[in-house]
C-alpha positions, -999 to +999 in steps of 0.1 A: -067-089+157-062-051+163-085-024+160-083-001+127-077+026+151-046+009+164-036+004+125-040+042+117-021+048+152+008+027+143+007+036+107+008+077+114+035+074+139+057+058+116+048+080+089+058+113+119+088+092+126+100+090+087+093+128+082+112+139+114+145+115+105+138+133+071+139+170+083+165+158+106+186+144+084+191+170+055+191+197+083+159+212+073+163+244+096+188+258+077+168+259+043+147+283+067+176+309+073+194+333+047+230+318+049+244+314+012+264+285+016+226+266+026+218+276-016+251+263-029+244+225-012+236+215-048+263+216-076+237+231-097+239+265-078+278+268-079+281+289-106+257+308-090+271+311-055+307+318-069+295+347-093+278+361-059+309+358-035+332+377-064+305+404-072+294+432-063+261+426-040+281+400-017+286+431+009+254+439+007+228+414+001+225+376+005+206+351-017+175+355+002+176+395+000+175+395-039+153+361-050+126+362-023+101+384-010+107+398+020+071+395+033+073+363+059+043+347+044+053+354+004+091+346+012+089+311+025+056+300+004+084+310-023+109+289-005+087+260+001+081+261-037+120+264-045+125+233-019+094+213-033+114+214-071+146+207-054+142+178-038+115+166-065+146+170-089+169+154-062+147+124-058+139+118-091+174+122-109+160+152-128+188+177-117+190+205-147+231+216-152+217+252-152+188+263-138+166+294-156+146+315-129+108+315-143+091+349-144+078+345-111+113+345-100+118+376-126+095+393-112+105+390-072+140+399-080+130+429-099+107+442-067+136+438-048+157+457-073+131+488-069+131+480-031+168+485-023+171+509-047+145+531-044+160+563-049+176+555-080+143+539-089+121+574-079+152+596-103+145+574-135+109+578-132+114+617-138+129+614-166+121+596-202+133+565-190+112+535-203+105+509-174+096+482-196+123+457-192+140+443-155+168+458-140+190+430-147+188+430-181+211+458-184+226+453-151+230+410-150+265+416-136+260+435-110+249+408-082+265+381-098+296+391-114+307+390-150+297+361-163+326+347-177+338+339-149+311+312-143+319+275-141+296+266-165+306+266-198+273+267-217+258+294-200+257+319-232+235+299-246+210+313-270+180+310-244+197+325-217+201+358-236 
């Protein structure tokens, strides 16, 4: 019979061996990167991706530049969360149609709003303006597009207003 320390040997191998196939296989690398077409490999985040390629921020910004936090640590503690609901949703047949951003997402899109556009930003705050609502809720088609043009018919639903 084999020591308990061969078991726990054998056992954590395996369990290395499973996790690298895993990373291997769904090309875990380029979840890491900032390339757009990584964020449209689900069919949830068509819409999405298609707004973004026909509006206005495509020249200028990426998926990464506008719904993470540029901050090394922040950005991919936010992307391991994003992957940890993705593939918790993959893997247990959960996958929404549309998917909302939660006010932590609200919030790191609106600091990068102010980030990128600063100046504009600075100008408002001499004057009257009120700064009590995000950026994209007067400007939602600015990244994105009009969205009419989504693919997803239901998207005007009552919530999402």
């Amino acid at each position: 019979m084999l020591p308990v320390k061969i078991h726990l040997l054998i056992g954590a191998v395996a369990l290395i061996a499973v996790v690298a196939v895993g990373l291997y296989a769904s090309d875990f690398t380029a979840y890491l990167g900032n390339n757009p077409t990584t964020c449209n490999n689900c069919h949830v985040m068509d819409a999405a991706y298609e707004s973004w390629y026909h509006g206005g921020h495509k020249a200028w910004a990426s998926c990464g530049d506008c719904h993470t936090p540029h901050a090394v640590i922040p950005k991919y503690w936010v992307k391991a969360q994003s992957g940890y609901h993705h593939v918790t949703a993959f893997v247990f047949n959960n996958i929404p149609d549309s998917i909302r951003a939660k006010e932590a997402s609200k919030d790191v899109v609106q600091e990068n709003c102010e980030r990128c556009h600063a100046e504009t930003v600075a100008t408002m705050l001499e004057n009257a303006q009120a700064m009590d609502r995000y950026c994209f809720d007067c400007h939602r088609s600015v990244a994105h597009g009009e969205r009419g043009i989504s693919l997803l018919p239901y998207q005007h639903m009552e919530h999402d207003q």
